[in-house]
Phi, psi and omega in degrees: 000323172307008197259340179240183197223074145329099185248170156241220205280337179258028194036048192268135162285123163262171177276172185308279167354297197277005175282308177296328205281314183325284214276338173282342181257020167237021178295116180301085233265312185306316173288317192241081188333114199280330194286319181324282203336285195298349178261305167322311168258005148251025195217018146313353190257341182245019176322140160240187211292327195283333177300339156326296194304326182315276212303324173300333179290236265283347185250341161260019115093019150299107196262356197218150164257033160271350168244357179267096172185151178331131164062041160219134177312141176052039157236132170287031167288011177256354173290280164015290182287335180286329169305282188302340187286321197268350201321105215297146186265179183280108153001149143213144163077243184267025170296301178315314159310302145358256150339302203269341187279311171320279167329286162346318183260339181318152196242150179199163172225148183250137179239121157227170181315306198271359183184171185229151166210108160300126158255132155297139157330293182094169187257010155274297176289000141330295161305294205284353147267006180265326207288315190308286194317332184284311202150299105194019155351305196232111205293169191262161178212124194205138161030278192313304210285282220298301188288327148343308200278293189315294133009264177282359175246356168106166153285348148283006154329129188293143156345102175286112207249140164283042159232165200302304186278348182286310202272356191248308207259347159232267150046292209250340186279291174292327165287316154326278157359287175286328176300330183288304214271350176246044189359055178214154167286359192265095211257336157275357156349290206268302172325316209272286176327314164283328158327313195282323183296322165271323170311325195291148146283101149307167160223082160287011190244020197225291172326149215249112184305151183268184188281134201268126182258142199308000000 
């Protein structure tokens, strides 16, 4: 357990149990919908085309359909939309590498009169169409989660890296991991909590580390 560091909201150490239960329940159920959510990873093995278009609203955080459209900020839709043309099936074995490098690297331009701007898919959403399609087998890593990570393993931590090969050979590992010591099998359990645990600002650097052991 000295390898992560369970904090709560005023950065006090808690045990593992009382962390997961604190940050999973300040998850935003209203932005990412649970009933979308649950309909969605029980019908992966049959996705059609619009359920592409679902996951994409639900992970860019689209409530109205004045934003589900070309050139409106942190929405990928024309990625989406490629999602829905192709829909692609869930990966196996080394496919999964594959798979995320693809997704990831796709390119879309946001256009307004006055500039153009290229975007990446990026590898949070890549993971977060990886995540549907498995099932939810393979968690999503995104902003939040790698700074969560950061978080519980400290600064001396090797380096939370935003790649392909970081979320498949540590990631994907450490989470497991941490689900053991917060002693449950409920692995969106732990997406939600860590989501919650990086989104919020803290002022964890002000708290006195606990003493590192001999």
């Amino acid at each position: 357990m000295d390898k992560f560091r369970f904090q709560s909201l005023d950065g006090r150490d808690i045990a593992p149990q009382e962390w997961l239960r604190l940050w999973a329940e300040l998850y935003p159920e209203k932005t990412y919908d649970r009933a979308a959510y649950a309909e969605l990873i029980a019908s992966h093995k049959n996705l059609v085309a619009n359920d592409f278009v679902r996951i994409g609203k639900w992970k860019d955080g689209v409530s109205t359909e004045s934003r589900w459209k070309a050139n409106v900020a942190s929405v990928a839709y024309r990625i989406w939309i490629q999602a829905a043309s192709e829909m692609p099936k869930c990966p196996e074995g080394k496919g999964v590498a594959d798979f995320l490098d693809d997704w990831a690297n796709r390119k879309y331009t946001d256009e307004w009169p006055s500039r153009s701007v290229e975007k990446r898919f990026g590898l949070s959403r890549a993971t977060t169409l990886l995540h549907f399609l498995s099932g939810g087998s393979f968690p999503i890593f995104d902003s939040r989660v790698r700074t969560a990570l950061a978080r519980l393993l400290g600064p001396s931590s090797t380096r939370v890296e935003n790649t392909v090969c970081w979320y498949l050979d540590s990631y994907c590992s450490l989470l497991a991991e941490l689900a053991t010591l917060c002693g449950t099998e409920d692995f969106r359990a732990m997406d939600k909590a860590l989501f919650s645990y990086g989104a919020k600002k803290l002022d964890l650097a002000k708290q006195p580390r606990r003493p590192l052991p001999t």
